[in-house]
C-alpha positions in Angstrom: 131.4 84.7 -167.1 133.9 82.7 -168.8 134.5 81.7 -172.2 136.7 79.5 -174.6 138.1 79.7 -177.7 139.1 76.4 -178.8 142.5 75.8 -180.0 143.2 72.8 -182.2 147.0 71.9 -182.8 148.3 70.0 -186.0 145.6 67.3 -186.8 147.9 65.9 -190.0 148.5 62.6 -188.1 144.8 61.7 -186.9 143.5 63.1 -190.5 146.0 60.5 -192.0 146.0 57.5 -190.0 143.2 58.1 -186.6 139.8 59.5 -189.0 138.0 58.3 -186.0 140.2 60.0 -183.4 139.9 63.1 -185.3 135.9 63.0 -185.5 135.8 62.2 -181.5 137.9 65.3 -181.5 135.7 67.3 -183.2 132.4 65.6 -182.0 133.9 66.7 -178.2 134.2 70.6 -179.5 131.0 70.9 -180.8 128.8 68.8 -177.6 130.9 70.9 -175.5 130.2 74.5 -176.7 127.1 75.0 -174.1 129.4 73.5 -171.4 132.7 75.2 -172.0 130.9 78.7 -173.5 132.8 78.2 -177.0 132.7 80.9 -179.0 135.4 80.3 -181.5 137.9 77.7 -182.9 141.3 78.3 -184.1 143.5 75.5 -185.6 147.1 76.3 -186.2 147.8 73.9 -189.2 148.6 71.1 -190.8 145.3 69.9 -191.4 146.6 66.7 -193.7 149.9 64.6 -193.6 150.5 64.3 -197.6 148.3 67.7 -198.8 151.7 68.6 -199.9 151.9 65.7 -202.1 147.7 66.3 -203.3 145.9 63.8 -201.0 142.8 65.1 -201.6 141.4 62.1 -199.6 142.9 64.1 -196.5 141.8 67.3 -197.0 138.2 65.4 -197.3 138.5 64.2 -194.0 139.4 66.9 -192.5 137.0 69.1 -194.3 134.1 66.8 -193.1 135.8 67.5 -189.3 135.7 71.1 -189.4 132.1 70.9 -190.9 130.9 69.2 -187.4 131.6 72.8 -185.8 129.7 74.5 -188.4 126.7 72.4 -187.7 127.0 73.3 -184.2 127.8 77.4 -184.4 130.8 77.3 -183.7 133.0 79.7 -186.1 136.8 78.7 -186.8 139.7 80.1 -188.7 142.4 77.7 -190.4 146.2 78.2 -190.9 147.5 76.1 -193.6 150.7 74.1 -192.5 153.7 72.7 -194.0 151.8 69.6 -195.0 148.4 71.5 -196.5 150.6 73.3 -199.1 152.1 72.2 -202.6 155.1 73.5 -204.4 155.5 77.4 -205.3 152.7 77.8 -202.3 149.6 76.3 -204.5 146.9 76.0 -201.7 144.2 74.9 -204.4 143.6 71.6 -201.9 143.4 73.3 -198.9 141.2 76.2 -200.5 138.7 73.6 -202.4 138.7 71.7 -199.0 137.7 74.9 -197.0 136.3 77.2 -200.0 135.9 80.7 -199.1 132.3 80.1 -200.1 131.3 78.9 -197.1 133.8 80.1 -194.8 132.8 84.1 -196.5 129.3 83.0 -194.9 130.2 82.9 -191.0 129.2 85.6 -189.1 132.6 86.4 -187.7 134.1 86.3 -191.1 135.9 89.8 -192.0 137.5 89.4 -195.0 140.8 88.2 -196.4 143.7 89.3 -198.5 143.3 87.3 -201.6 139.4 87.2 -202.8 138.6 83.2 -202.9 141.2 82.2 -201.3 141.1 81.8 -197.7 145.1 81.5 -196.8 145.0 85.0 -195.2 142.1 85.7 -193.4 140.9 87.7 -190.3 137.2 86.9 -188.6 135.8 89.5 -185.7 133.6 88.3 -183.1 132.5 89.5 -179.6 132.2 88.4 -176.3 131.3 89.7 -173.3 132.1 92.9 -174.6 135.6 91.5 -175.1 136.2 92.5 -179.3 138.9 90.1 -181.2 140.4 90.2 -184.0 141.8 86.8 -185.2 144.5 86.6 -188.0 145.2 83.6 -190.1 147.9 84.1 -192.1 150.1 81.9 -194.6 152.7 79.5 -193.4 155.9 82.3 -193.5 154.1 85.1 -194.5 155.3 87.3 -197.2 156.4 90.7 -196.6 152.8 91.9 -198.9 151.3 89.7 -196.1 152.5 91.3 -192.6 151.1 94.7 -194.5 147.8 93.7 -195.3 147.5 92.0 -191.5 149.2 95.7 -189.4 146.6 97.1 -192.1 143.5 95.0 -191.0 144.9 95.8 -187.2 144.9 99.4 -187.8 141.7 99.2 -188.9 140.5 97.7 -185.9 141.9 99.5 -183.4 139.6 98.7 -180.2 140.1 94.6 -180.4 142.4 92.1 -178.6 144.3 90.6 -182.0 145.4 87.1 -181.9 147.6 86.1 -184.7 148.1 82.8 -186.0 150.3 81.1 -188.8 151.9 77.5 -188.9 155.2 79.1 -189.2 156.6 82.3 -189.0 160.7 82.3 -189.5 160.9 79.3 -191.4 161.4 79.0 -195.3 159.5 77.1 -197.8 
């Protein structure tokens, strides 16, 4: 049988200027999951346009998005992007819009680096005996970062890893 996981690019522009656009987005994901066998949602960053600048407006918006594939099972993991984060890497927006709260409660959810905070997390989930492991990490993760991640790898040996950050070589 086949599967999906759903991968949702940088959403900063619709979150920003296109709400609607971004809930037809969403609102597609969620009344396709029977259709297209969804089991899992991955968005890569750059959930707002001016999070950087502390629209929390924004990170409402795209909050109440992401909340449409909760209501309909479907389990997602978040990279924060260049626009999500303030100065000196403060992710207190992008945290109070996805807290760790909720996200701790999905059943995929495996853990994360930093308790509360959600900028580093991995979630494991199963499919047709297929075992992932997914990796969100911080935009340019820090050397402390790539550890705990070959850490959480080594701990799951017998899973297909897919690793995902807004931006790896970059600087901030």
């Amino acid at each position: 049988g086949d599967y999906s996981i759903a991968v949702i690019p940088d959403i900063q522009e619709l979150t920003a200027v296109h709400p609607q656009k971004l809930t037809t987005v969403y609102q597609w994901i969620s009344a396709n999951k029977e259709d297209e066998n969804i089991q899992f949602a991955v968005q890569v960053g750059d959930v707002t346009w001016n999070g950087h600048a502390g629209s929390s407006n924004e990170f409402r918006t795209a909050a109440n998005a992401f909340k449409r594939l909760q209501a309909a099972g479907i389990d997602y993991s978040i990279a924060y992007g260049n626009h999500d984060v303030q100065a000196n890497r403060n992710t207190t927006l992008f945290n109070q819009a996805f807290p760790f709260s909720n996200i701790s409660r999905f059943p995929s959810f495996g853990g994360v680096m930093e308790e509360g905070k959600i900028d580093n997390i991995y979630n494991l989930f199963e499919v047709q005996g297929n075992r992932y492991l997914v990796l969100s990490l911080e935009l340019e993760p820090r050397p402390e970062t790539i550890a705990w991640a070959n850490k959480v790898i080594a701990e799951n040996p017998h899973r297909q890893v897919i690793v995902v950050t807004h931006d790896y070589l970059g600087s901030i």
